[in-house]
Structures are given as C-alpha cells and as structure tokens.
TILOGU-902742 format. One line per field, with one value per residue: residue in three letters; residue number from 1; x, y, z of N, C-alpha, C in turn. Coordinates in steps of 0.1 Angstrom, whole numbers. Example, Ala and Ser with C-alpha at 12.3 -4.5 7.8 and 13.67 -1.06 7.14 Angstrom:
% TILOGU-902742
res = (Ala/Ser)
n = (1/2)
nxx = (132/128)
nyy = (-57/-22)
nzz = (78/71)
caxx = (123/137)
cayy = (-45/-11)
cazz = (78/71)
cxx = (132/129)
cyy = (-33/0)
czz = (78/79)
//
This chain:
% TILOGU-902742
res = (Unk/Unk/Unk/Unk/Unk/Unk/Unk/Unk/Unk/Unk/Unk/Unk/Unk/Unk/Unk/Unk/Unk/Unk/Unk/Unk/Unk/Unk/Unk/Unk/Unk/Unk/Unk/Unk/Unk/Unk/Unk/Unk/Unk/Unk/Unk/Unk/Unk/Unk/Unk/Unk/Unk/Unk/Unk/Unk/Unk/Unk/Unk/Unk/Unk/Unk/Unk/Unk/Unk/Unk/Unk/Unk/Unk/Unk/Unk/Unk/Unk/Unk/Unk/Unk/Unk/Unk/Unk/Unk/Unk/Unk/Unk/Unk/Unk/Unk/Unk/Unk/Unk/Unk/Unk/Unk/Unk/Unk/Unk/Unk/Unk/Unk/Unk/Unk/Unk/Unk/Unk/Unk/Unk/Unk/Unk/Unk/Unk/Unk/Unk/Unk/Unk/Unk/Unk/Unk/Unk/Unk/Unk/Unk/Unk/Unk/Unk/Unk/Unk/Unk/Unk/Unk/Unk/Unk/Unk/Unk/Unk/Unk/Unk/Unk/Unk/Unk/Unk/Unk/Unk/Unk/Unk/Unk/Unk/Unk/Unk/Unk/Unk/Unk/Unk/Unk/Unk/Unk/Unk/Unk/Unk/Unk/Unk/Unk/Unk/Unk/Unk/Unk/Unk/Unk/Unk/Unk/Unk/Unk/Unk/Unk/Unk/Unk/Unk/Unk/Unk/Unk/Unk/Unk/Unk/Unk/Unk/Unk/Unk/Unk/Unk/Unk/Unk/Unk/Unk/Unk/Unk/Unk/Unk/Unk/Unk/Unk/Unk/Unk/Unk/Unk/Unk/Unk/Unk/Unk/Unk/Unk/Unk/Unk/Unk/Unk/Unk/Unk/Unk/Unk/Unk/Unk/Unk/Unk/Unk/Unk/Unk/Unk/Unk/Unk/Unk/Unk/Unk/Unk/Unk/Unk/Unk/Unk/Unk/Unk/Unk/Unk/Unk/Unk/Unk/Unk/Unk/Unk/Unk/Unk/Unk/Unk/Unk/Unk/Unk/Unk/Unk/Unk/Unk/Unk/Unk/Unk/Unk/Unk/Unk/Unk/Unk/Unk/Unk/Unk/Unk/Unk/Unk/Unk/Unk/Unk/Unk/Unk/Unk/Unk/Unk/Unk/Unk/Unk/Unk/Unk/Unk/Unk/Unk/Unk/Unk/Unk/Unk/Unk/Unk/Unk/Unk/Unk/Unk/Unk/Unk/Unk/Unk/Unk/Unk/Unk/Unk/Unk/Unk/Unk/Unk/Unk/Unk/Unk/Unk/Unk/Unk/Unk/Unk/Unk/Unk/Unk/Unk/Unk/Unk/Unk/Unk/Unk/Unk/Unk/Unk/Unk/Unk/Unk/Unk/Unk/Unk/Unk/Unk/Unk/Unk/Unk/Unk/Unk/Unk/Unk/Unk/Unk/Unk/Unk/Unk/Unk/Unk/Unk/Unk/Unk/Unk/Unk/Unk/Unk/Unk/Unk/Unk/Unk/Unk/Unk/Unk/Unk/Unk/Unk/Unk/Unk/Unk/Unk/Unk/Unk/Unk/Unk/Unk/Unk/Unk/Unk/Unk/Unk/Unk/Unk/Unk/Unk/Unk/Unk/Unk/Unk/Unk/Unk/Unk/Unk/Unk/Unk/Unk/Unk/Unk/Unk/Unk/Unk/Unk/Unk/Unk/Unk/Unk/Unk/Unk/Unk/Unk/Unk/Unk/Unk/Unk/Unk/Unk/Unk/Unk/Unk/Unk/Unk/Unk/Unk/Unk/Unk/Unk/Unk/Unk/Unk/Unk/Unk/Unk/Unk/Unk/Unk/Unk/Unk/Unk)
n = (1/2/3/4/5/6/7/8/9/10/11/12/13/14/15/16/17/18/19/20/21/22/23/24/25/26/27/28/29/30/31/32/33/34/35/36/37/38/39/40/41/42/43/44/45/46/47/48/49/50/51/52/53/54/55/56/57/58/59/60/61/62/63/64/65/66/67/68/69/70/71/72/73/74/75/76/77/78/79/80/81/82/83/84/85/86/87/88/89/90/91/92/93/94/95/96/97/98/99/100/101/102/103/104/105/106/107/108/109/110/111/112/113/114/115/116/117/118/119/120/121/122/123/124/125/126/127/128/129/130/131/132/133/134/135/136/137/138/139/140/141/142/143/144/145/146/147/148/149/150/151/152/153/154/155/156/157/158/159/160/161/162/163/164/165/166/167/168/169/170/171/172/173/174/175/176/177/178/179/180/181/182/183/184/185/186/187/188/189/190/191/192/193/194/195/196/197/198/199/200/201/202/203/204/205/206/207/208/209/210/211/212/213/214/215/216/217/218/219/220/221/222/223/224/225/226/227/228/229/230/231/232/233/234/235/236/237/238/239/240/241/242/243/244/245/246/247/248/249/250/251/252/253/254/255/256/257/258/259/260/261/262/263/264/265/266/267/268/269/270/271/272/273/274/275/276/277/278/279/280/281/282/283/284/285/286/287/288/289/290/291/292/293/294/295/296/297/298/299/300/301/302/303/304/305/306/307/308/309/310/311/312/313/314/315/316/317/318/319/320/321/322/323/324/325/326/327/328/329/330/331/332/333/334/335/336/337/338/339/340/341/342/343/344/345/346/347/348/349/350/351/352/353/354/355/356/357/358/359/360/361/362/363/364/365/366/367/368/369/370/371/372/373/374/375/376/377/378/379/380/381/382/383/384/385/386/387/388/389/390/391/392/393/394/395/396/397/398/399/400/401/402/403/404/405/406/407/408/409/410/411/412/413/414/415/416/417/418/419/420/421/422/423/424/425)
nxx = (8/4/20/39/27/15/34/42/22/37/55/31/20/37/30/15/34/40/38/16/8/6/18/43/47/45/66/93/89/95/122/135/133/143/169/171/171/190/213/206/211/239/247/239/253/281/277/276/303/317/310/315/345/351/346/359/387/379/377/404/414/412/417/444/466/464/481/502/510/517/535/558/573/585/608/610/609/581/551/522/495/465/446/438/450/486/511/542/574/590/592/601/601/576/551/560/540/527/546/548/523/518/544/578/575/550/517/484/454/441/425/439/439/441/450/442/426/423/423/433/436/455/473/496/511/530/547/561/591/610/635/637/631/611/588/578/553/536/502/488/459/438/411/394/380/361/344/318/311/314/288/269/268/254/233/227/224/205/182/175/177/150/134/135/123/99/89/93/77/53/51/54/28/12/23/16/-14/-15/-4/-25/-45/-31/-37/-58/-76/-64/-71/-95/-95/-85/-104/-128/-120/-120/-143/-173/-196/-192/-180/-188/-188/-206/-198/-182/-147/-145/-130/-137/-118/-91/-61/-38/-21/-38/-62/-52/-43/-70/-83/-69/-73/-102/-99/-90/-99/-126/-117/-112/-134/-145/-132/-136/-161/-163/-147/-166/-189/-172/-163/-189/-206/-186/-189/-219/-220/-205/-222/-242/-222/-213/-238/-247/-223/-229/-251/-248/-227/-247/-261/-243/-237/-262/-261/-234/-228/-214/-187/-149/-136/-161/-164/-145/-151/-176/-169/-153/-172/-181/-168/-158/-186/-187/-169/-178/-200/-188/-168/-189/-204/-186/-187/-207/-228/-229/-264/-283/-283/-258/-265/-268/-251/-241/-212/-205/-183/-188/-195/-168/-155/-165/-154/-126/-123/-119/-90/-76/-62/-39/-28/-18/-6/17/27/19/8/-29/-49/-75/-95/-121/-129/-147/-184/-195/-205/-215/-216/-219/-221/-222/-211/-192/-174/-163/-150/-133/-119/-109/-91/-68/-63/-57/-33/-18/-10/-1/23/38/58/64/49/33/-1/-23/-54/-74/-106/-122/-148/-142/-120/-99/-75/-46/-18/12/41/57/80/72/75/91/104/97/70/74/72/52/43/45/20/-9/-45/-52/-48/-53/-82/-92/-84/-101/-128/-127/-124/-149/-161/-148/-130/-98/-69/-42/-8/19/50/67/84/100/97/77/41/17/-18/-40/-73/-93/-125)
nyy = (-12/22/47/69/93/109/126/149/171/178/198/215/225/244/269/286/299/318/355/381/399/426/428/417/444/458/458/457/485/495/487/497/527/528/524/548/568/569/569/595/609/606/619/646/649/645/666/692/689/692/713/734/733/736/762/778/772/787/813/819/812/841/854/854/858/884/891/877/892/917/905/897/915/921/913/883/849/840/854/865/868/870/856/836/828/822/830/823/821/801/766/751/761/756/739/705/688/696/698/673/661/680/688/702/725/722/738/757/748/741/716/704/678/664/639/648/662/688/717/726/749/752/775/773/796/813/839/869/881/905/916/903/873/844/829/808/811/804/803/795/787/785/764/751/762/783/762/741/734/696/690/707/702/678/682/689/671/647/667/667/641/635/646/635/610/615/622/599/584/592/586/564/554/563/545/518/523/524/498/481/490/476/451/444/431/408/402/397/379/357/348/348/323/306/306/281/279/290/278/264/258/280/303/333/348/376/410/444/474/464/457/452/430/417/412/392/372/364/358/336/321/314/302/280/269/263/242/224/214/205/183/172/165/148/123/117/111/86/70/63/52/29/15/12/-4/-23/-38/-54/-81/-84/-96/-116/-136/-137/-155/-177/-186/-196/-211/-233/-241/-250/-273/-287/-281/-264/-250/-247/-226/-219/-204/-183/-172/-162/-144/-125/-112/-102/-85/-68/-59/-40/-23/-11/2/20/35/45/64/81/94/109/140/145/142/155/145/123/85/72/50/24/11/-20/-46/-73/-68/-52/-75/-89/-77/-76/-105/-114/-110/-129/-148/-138/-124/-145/-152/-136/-136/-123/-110/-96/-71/-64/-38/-24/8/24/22/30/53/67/89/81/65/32/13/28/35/12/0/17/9/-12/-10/2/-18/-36/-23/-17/-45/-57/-44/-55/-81/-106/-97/-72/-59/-36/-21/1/19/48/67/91/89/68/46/30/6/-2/-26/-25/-26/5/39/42/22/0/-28/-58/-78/-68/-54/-19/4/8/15/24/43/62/58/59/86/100/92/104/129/135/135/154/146/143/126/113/100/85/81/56/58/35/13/9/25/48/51/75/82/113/116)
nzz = (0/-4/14/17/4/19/30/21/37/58/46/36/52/64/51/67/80/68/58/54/28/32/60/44/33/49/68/56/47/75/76/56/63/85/76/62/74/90/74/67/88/93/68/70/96/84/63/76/89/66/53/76/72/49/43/63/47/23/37/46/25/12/33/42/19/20/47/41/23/39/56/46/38/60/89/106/117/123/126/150/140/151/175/163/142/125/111/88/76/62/53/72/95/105/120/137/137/114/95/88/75/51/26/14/-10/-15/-23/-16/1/29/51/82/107/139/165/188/188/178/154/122/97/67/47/19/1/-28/-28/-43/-37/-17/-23/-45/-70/-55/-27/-10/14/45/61/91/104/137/136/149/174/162/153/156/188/200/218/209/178/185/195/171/157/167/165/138/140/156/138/115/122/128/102/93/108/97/69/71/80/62/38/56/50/20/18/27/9/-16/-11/-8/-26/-32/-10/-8/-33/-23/-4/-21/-35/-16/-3/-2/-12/-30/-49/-79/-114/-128/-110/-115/-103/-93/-93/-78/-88/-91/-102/-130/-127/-108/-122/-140/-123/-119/-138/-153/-125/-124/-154/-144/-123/-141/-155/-134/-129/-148/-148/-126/-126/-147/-136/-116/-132/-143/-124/-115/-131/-140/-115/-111/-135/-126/-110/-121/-134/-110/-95/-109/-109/-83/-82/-98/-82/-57/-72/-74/-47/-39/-53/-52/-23/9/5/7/-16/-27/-6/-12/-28/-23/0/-20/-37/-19/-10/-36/-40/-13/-24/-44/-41/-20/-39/-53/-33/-24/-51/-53/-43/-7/9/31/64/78/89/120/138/159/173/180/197/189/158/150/154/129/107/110/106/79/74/91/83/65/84/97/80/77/103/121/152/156/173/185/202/221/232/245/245/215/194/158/135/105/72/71/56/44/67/75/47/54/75/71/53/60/83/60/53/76/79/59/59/78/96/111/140/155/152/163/170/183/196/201/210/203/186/163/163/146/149/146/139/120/90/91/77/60/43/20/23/34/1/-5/-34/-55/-52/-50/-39/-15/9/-4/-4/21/27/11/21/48/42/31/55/68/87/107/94/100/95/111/120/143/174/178/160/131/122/132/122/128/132/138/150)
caxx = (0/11/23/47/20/6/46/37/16/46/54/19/15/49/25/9/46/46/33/5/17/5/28/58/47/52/83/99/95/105/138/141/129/152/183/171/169/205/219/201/216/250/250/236/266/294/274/283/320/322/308/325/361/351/343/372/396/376/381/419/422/410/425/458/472/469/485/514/519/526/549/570/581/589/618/609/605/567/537/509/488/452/445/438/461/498/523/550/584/594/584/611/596/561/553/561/529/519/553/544/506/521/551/579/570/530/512/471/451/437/429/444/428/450/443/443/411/428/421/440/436/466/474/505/512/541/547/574/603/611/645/636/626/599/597/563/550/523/491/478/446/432/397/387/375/354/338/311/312/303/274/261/265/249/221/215/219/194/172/173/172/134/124/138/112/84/84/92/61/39/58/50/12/9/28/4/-24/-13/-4/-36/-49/-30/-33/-75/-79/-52/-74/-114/-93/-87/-121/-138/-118/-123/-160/-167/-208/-191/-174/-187/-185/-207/-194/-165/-141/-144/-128/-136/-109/-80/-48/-35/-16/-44/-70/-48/-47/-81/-86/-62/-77/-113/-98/-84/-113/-134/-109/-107/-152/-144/-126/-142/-174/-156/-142/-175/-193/-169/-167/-207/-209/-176/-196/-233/-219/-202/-232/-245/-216/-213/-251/-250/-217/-234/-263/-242/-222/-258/-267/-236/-235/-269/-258/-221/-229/-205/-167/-136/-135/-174/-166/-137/-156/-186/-160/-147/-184/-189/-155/-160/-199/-186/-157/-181/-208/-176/-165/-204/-210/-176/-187/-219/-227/-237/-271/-285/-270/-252/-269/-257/-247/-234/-201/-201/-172/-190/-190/-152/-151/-162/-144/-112/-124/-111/-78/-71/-55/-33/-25/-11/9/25/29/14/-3/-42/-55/-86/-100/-130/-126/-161/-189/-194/-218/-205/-226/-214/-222/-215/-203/-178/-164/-164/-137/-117/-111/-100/-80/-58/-59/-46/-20/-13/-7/10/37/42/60/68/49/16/-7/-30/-66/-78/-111/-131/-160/-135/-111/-97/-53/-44/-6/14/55/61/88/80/70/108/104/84/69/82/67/42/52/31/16/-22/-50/-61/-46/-61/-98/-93/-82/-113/-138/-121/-124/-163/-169/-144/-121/-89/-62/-22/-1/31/63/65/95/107/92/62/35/8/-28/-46/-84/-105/-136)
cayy = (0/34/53/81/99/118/132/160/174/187/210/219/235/256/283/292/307/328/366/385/407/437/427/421/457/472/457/465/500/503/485/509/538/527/527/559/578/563/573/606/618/605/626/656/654/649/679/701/690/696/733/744/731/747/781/782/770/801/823/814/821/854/869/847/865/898/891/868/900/923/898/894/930/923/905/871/837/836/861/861/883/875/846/823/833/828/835/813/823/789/751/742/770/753/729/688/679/702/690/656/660/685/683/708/729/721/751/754/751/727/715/690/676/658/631/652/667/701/716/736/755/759/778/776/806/816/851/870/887/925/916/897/859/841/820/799/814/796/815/784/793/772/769/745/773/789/753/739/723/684/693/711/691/660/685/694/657/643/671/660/627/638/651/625/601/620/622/582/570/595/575/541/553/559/531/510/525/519/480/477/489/467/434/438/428/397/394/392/369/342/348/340/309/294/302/272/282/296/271/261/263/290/317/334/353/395/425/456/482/458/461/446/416/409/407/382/356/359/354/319/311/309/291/267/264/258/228/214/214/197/169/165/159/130/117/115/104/77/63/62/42/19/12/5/-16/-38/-45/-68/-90/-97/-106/-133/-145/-143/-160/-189/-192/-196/-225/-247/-247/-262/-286/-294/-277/-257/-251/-238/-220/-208/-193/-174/-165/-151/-132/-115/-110/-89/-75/-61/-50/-30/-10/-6/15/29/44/52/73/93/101/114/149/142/147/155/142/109/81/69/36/18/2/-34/-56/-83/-58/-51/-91/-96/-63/-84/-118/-118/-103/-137/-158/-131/-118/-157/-156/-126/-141/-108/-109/-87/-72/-53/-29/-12/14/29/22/39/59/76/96/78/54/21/8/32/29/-6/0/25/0/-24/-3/7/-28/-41/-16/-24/-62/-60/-36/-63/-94/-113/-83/-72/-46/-28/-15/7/27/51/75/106/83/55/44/15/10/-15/-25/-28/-15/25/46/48/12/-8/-42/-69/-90/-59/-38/-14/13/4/31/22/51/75/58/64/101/107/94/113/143/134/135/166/137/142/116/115/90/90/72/53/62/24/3/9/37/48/54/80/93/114/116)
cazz = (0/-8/26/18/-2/29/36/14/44/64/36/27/65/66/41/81/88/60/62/43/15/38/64/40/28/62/72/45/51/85/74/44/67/95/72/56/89/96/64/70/103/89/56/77/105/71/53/88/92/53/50/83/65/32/44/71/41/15/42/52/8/7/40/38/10/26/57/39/15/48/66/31/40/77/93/113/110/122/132/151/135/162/186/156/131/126/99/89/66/57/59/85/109/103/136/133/135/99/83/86/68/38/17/11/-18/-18/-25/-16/10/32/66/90/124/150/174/200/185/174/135/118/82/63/32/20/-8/-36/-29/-49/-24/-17/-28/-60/-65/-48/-16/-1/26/52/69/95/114/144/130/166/180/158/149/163/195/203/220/194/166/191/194/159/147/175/163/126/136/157/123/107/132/128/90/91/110/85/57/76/81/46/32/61/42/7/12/26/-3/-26/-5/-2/-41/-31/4/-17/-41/-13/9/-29/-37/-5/-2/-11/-14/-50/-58/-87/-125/-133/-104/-117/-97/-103/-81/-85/-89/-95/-109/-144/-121/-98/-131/-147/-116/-116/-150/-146/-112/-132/-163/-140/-118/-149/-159/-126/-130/-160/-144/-115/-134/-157/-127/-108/-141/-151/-110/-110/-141/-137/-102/-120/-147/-120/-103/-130/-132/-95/-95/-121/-95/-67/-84/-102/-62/-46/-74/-69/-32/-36/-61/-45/-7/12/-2/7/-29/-26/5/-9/-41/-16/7/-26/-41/-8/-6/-47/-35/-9/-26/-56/-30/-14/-49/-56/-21/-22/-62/-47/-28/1/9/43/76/79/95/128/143/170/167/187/197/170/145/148/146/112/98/110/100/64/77/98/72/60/93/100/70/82/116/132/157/151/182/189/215/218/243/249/238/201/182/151/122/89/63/78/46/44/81/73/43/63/89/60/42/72/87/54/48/87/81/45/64/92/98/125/148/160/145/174/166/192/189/208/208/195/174/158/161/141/155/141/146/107/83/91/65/52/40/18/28/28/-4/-15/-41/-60/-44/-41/-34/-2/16/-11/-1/32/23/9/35/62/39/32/71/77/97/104/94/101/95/120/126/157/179/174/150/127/122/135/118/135/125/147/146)
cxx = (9/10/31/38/15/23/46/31/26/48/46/14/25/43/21/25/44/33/27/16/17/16/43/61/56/65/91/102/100/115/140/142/139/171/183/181/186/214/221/210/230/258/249/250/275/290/278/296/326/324/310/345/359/347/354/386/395/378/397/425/418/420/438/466/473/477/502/523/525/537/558/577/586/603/612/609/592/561/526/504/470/460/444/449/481/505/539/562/592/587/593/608/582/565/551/551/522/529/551/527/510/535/557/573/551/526/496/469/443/436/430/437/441/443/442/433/413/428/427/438/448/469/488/504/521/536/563/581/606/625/649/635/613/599/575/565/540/518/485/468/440/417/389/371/366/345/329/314/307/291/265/258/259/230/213/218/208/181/165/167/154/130/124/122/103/79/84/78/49/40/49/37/9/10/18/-8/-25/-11/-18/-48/-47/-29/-47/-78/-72/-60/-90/-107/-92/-100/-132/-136/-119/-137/-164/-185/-205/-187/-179/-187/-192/-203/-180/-162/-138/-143/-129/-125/-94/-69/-45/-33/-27/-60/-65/-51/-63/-90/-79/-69/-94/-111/-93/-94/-123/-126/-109/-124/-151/-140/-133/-153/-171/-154/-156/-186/-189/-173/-185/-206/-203/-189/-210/-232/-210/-208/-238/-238/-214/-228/-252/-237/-225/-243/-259/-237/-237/-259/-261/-237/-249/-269/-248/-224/-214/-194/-158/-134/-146/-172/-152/-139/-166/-176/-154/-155/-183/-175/-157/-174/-197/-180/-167/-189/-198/-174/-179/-209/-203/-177/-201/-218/-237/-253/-279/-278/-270/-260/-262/-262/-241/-224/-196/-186/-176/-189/-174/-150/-152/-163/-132/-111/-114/-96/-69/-63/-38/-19/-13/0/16/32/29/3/-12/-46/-63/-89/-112/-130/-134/-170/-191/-201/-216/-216/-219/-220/-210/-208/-188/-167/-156/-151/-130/-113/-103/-94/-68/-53/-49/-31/-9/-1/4/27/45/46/69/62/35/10/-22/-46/-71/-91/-122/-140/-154/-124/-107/-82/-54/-28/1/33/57/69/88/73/80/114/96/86/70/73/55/45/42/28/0/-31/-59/-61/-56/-79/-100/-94/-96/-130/-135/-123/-136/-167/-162/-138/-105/-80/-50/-18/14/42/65/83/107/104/77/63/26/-6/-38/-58/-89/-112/-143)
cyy = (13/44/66/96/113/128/149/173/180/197/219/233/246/273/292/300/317/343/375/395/422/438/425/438/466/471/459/480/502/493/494/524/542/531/538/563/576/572/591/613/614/616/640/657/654/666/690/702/692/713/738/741/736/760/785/777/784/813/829/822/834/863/867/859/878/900/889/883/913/916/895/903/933/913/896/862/836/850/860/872/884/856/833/823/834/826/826/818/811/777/748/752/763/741/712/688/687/693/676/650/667/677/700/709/725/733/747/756/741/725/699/689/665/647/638/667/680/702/726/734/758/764/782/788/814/828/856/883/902/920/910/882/858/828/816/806/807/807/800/793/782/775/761/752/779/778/748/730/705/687/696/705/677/667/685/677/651/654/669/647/622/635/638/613/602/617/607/578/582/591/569/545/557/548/520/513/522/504/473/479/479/456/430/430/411/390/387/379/356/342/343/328/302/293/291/268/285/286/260/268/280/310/317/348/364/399/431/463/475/461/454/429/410/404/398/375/358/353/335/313/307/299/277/255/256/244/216/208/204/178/164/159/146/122/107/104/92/67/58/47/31/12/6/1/-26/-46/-59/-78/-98/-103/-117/-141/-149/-151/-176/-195/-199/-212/-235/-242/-254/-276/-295/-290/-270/-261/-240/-223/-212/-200/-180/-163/-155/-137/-120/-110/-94/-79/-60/-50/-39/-19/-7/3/21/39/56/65/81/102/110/125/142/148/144/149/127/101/75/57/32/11/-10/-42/-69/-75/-54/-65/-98/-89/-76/-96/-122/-118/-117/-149/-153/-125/-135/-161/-151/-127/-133/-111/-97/-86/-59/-47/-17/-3/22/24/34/43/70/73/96/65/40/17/14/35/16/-7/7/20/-5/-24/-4/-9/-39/-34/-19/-35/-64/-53/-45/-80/-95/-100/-84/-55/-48/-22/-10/19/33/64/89/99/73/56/29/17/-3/-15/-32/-18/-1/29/49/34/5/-20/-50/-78/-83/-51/-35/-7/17/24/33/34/63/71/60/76/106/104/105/132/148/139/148/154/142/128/121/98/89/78/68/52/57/15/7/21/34/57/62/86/98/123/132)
czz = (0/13/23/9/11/35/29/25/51/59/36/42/66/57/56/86/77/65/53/37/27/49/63/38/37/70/62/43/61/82/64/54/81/86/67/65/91/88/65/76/97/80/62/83/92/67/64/87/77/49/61/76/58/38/52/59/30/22/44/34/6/20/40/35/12/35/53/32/27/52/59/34/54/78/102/110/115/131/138/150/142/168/177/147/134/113/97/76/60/63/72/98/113/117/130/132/116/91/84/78/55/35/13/-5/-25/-14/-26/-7/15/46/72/107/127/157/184/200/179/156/134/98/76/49/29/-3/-13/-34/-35/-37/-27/-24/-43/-56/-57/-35/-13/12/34/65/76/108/123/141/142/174/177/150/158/175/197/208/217/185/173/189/182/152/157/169/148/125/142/145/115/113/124/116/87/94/104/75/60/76/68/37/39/51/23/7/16/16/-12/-22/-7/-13/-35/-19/0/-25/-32/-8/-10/-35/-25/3/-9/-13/-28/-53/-70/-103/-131/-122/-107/-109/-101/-89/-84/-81/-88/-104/-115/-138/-117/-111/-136/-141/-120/-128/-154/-135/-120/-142/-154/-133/-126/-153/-148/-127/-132/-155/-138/-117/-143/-146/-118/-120/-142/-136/-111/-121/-143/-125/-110/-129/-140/-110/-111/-131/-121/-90/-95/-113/-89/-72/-84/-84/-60/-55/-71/-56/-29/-46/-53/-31/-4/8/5/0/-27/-18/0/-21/-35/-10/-8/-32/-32/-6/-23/-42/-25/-11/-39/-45/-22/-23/-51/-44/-22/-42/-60/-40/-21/7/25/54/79/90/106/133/152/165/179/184/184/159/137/146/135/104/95/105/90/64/85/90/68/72/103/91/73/93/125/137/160/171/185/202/214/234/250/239/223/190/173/135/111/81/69/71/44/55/76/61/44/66/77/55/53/78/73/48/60/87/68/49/76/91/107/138/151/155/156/171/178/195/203/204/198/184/170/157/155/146/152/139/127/108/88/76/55/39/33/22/22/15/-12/-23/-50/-50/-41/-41/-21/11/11/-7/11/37/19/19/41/55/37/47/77/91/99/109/93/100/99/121/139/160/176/166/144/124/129/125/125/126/139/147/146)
//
C-alpha cells in the first residue's frame, strides 16, 4: 500500500509561517525607513564637518594673501597676526605635527585635524620677495574654536534625527495604508476561492478596482477552476458508471455461487468466491458514495465488539501468514454519524496496509468515541513491505472518507518500530 503519499503534508503546513503581503509591505518599510533615517543623520553630521572646513579653508584664501603679503616685508620667522592666526616664513619653521601631513613645496590650502582633536587650516602661498625671487610662505589658522562644538553638533543631529522620526512614522502610516490597499484585491481573491458556497462552475471570480496583475490571476484562477469542473465531473461520471456496470456481473456470480452450493454444498473456494463478491460489493458503494454529494446528515450507528469481529475476520489468514499478531479494542462504547459501509472499508484499508507492512509483529486497533489508532510495529514509513510492491490506493480511499466526514487523518512514525494510523472523529 502506498504510505509516503501523505509526507507532502509537512510542507503543505509551513505556508501558516509565511506573512501577508500587507505585512511584507510594512516591514519593509520600517527596514528601508530605519536605514534611511540612519543614512540621513550621517550625511547631515558629514554635510556640517564639510561646509564648516570649506568656508574656514575660502576664508583662510582670501584673508591669507593679505597678511602673507605684509609679513613678506617684515623680518621674522613667524607672526601672530590674532589669537587664531599665525604666519609662517618657511616650511622648516612650520610645527612637526603640519610638516608631517604637507610636503615641502605644496602650494594650496587645506585642513588638517589631529588626534588630539585640534584643527588647523593651512594655506600655504608663492609670494614674490622684496629683494627679487619668490619663496612659499604659510598662513595656519586654528579653526577649533570657531567650529562647532560636540554638543552642538549632538544636538542638531538628534534634532534632525526627531524630524527625521516623525516624517518616518507619516511615511509608515501611509505606506500601512497603501499595502492595505494593494493586498485587499489579493485578500477578496482568497475569501472567494475558499467560499466554497461559490465554488462552482458557473461563479467566476471579479474584483472591483484591481490592478493589471491581480486581473490576470483571476482570469487563470477561473480558467483553471473551470478545468478542474471539468474533471471532476468525468471523474464522478466515469466512477458512477464503472460502479453501476459492475453491479451486474457480481449478480449473475453471486447468483451462479448460490446454485452450486446447492448442487455441490459448502466449499472452501465458494466461501472465498462469496468473501470476494462482498468485498468487490462494498468497494463498488464505497467508490459510488464518495462520487456522490452528500445529501442531508449521515446516519448513525453503534459500533459493537462483534462488528469489529467480522471487519477483522477476512484479515485472519493473512494476518497468520504474516505471523502478526491482530489485536482489537473497543474502548467505549461507540456511536458515530457515517455510512456504515464506508467505516467498514476504512477500517480495511488501514488494517490491510497495517498487516502487508508487518512481519513477524503485532498490528494494534484501538477505537473510541472521538477516534480511531491502528498501531502496528512494521517496516515504518521509510520502507516498503516486505513481499508488496506497487503502491495500491487504499490510503487515497481512506483520504477521501475522512475528507467526506471533515475527519482528520495523520499517518506517523513510531519512535521504534512501525507507524501509526490515526483518525478522529
């Protein structure tokens, strides 16, 4: 019997982790909105420490050159012409810490910062000599002082980075209101495929005010819908009629069976030709009930300790060849709203997928008012059985009961040996 068919199901559930489109929408912004903001207050503090160096460097070139061209005409090696400003007559008078950032003969202007947090502007400038010739002179300015303090610049980037806030979460409550916009079209499209009052052929799936994308699925989800109609109607058709054209043949059996056993009397063979009569009769009204809607509410039944005895009956032959031993349990009494017939080859399906998976072992049946465990120390689900091969569709008829009654079925690995069969009810 086919077992790994239902592994699919792990997968099928991992869609419940994922996150609506609305909710990708909005995280997405506040990570974009968060690195903005980041970027923001970064480029802001650079654009400060930029245009206080560029104006204290444009300033340093215009007054420089005035200062440099008095002290050309004076005697010293350096001036201080205010509290920021001093005057320099060659590089080798300039202070280590400058000659080590320029380069004799570099001419321009430019500023240097220290580790020891201190800035300085320096312009160094070819001026021609009272005596004739020309010599580099240097004008350095401590610009420190006249630049903004830390606390300042903490203030005005904290105050950007406010604004910065504020204009984010009116972003984010817009952007919230626009993916809610473009998710509702995406949110009507599921809520009318899984109405399942529409679901048939002639209701087709329309949103108003949709967008190019969300008209296409829905233009596919209809053609497909209509295809799947299509099928399911052949499907149901051909099952009905397969089923009511194999009623006649097992008749004229059962009919022929009934005359020899009064001609020859009980047999071995008769009895195994009846057991298969009633085994074919039940899976043909099995196929016929699950090709059927169901109409009004299931009849209900008691489920007796004899009743489970000659479910199992046919199973005792098989279950000896196997050399497993079958063991029942009814664990409350049991009264359960379904077509007896098709309890009847649930159990049988399960019990023979049970027994075909087991040798030398014991396969468990255990049933009560809320469920049913079949539990059996076979192969595992990782393994096929020993001596069956082919994959059978006993699990898939079981699948579709359980799906008729709104049952749920799992099919589990046992810690040490086997699976387990779980429905409930």
């Amino acid at each position: 019997m086919q077992r790994c068919w239902l592994r699919y199901q792990s997968s099928a559930t991992s869609w419940f982790l994922m996150k609506t489109l609305k909710q990708q929408l909005f995280k997405a912004s506040w990570l974009g909105a968060i690195g903005l903001i980041s970027i923001y207050t970064l480029a802001v503090s650079l654009a400060i420490l930029y245009t206080e160096n560029r104006a204290s460097e444009q300033r340093l070139s215009i007054v420089g050159p005035y200062h440099l061209q008095e002290f050309s005409e004076q005697e010293g090696k350096e001036k201080l012409v205010s509290p920021l400003l001093r005057l320099y007559r060659d590089y080798q008078v300039l202070p280590k810490a400058i000659q080590a950032d320029i380069k004799p003969g570099w001419l321009g202007v430019t500023t240097l910062q220290f580790d020891d947090d201190s800035e300085f502007c320096v312009l160094a400038y070819k001026m021609t000599m009272k005596g004739g010739g020309s010599k580099v002179l240097y004008a350095v300015e401590d610009i420190n002082a006249t630049e903004w303090q830390d606390i300042d610049l903490a203030v005005v980037e904290i105050g950007f980075a406010v604004f910065g806030t504020l204009l984010f979460l009116l972003v984010t409550y817009l952007i919230r209101l626009q993916a809610a916009y473009l998710a509702k079209p995406l949110q009507c499209l599921v809520e009318h495929i899984s109405d399942q009052s529409l679901d048939h052929e002639e209701t087709k799936i329309s949103s108003k005010n949709s967008c190019l994308e969300i008209l296409s699925i829905e233009s596919a989800v209809n053609h497909y819908r209509s295809r799947m109609k299509q099928m399911l109607n052949r499907e149901q058709s051909f099952t009905r009629y397969v089923s009511h054209e194999l009623r006649t043949p097992m008749m004229v059996i059962k009919g022929n069976v009934a005359v020899l056993k009064k001609h020859t009397g009980e047999s071995k063979q008769l009895r195994g030709i009846d057991l298969a009569i009633e085994q074919v009769t039940d899976l043909t009204y099995t196929f016929l009930s699950l090709a059927r809607e169901s109409l009004g509410e299931p009849c209900r039944f008691e489920i007796t300790a004899e009743w489970l005895d000659e479910i199992v009956a046919p199973f005792s032959s098989k279950s000896v060849a196997n050399k497993t031993e079958l063991k029942l349990q009814l664990l409350e009494p049991c009264v359960v709203c379904c077509d007896e017939v098709l309890l009847k080859a649930l159990i049988r399906n399960l019990l023979d997928n049970a027994i075909n998976c087991t040798y030398e072992g014991q396969v468990s049946l255990f049933l009560s008012q809320s469920s049913l465990e079949i539990v059996d120390s076979g192969c595992g689900l990782d393994e096929k059985p020993r001596g069956y091969e082919g994959f059978g569709f006993g699990l898939q008829i079981v699948a579709d009961i359980c799906t008729k009654y709104q049952w749920q079925f799992s099919l589990t690995q046992n810690s040490e040996f086997g699976c387990t069969a779980k429905i409930v009810f």
